[in-house]
N, C-alpha and C positions, 0 to 999 in steps of 0.2 A: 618602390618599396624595397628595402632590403629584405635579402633571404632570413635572419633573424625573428623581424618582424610578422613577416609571415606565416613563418615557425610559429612562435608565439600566440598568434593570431587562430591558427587551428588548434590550439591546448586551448585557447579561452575558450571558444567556442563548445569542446569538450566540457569542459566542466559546467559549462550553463545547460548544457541538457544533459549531464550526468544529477545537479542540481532538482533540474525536475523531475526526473524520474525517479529522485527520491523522497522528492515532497508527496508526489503520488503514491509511493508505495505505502508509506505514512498513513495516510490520508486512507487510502483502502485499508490497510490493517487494523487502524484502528474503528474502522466500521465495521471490517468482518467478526473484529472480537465481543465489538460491544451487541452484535447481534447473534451472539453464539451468545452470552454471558445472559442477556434477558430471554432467551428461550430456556438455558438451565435455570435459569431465575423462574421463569412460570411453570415449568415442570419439576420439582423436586425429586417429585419420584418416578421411576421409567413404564410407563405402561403406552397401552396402544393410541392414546390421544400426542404423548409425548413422537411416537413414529411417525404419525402421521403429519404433525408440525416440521419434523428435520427434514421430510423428504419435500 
C-alpha cells in the first residue's frame, strides 16, 4: 500500500466517526429539547408542582 493511500485511509476513517458523533448529538438534542418543551408545555405557570417535575 502506498504511503498516500494510507494517508487517506486514516481521514476516511476520521470522518465516519466524526459522522457519527454527529448523528448522535442530533439525536440527543433533539430529545432533550423536545422534553424540556413538553414540560414547559404542562406547566404554564411556575409554581411548586412545576419544581418538583424539573428536578
Amino acid at each position: 500500500m502506498s504511503f498516500f493511500k494510507r494517508l487517506k485511509s486514516k481521514f476516511v476513517k476520521e470522518e465516519e466517526t466524526t459522522d457519527k458523533y454527529k448523528e448522535g448529538m442530533t439525536k440527543t438534542r433533539q430529545s432533550f429539547t423536545s422534553k424540556i418543551n413538553d414540560l414547559i408545555a404542562r406547566y404554564r405557570l411556575v409554581d411548586e408542582d412545576f419544581f418538583e417535575e424539573l428536578e
